[in-house]
FIZA-682894 format. One record per residue (C-alpha): residue number from 0; x, y negated, z; residue in one letter. Coordinates in nm, 3 decimals, decimal comma, m for minus. Layout:
BEGIN
@seq:NUM	xx:X	yy:Y	zz:Z	type:A
...
***
This chain:
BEGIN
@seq:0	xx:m8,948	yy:m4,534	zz:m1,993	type:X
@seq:1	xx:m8,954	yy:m4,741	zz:m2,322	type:X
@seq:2	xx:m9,223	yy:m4,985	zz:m2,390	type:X
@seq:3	xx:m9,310	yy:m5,204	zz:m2,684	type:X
@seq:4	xx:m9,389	yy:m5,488	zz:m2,476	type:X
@seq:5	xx:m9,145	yy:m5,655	zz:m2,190	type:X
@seq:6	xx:m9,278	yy:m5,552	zz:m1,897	type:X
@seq:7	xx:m9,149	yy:m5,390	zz:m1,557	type:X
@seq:8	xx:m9,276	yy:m5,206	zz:m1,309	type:X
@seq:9	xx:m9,411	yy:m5,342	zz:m1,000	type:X
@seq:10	xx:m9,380	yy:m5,103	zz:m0,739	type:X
@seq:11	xx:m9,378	yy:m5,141	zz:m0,364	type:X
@seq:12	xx:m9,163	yy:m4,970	zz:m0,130	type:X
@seq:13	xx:m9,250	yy:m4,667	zz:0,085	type:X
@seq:14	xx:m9,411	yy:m4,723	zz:0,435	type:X
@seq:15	xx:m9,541	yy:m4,464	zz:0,669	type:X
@seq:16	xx:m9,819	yy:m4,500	zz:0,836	type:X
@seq:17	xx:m10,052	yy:m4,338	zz:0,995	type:X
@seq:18	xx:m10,281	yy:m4,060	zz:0,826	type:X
@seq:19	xx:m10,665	yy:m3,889	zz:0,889	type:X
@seq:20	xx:m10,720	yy:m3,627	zz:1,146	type:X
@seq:21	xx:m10,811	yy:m3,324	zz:0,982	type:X
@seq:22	xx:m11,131	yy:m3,397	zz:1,187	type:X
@seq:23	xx:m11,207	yy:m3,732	zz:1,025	type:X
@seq:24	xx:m11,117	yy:m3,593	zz:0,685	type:X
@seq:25	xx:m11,368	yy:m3,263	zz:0,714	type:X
@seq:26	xx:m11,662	yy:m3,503	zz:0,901	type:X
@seq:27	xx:m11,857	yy:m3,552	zz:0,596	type:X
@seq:28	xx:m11,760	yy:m3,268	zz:0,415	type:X
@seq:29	xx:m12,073	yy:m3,096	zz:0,316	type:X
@seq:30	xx:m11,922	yy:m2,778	zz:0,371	type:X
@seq:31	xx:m11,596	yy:m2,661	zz:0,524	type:X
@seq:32	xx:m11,438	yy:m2,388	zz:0,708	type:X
@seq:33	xx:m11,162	yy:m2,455	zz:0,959	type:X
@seq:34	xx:m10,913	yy:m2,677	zz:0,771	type:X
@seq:35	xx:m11,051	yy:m2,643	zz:0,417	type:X
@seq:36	xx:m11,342	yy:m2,774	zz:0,241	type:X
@seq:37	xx:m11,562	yy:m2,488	zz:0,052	type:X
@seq:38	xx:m11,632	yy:m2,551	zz:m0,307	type:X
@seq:39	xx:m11,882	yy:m2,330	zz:m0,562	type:X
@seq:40	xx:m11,696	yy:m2,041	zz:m0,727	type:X
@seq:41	xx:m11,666	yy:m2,153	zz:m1,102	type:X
@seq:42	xx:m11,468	yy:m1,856	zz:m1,192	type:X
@seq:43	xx:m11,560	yy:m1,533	zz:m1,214	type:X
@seq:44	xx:m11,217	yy:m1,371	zz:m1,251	type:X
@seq:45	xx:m11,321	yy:m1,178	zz:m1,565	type:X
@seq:46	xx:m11,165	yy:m1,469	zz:m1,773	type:X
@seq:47	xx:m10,834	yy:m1,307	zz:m1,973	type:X
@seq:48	xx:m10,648	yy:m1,656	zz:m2,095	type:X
***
């Protein structure tokens, strides 16, 4: 990328670690069913665009 002003990028480097059970993730989920959280519809599917 160019930039009007000297400066660089200070990134880290990659480390894996360890992630959340799908458990720990859902636990205060105020809905969810199985492995998914439920959300309101928004859509009605009559939209055109």
């Amino acid at each position: 990328l160019a930039h009007c002003l000297a400066i660089t990028n200070c990134l880290r480097d990659d480390v894996v670690k360890e992630s959340l059970t799908v458990e720990k993730v859902l636990a205060n989920a105020p809905e969810h069913d199985e492995e998914f959280f439920l959300v309101p519809k928004i859509f009605d599917g009559s939209s055109s665009a």
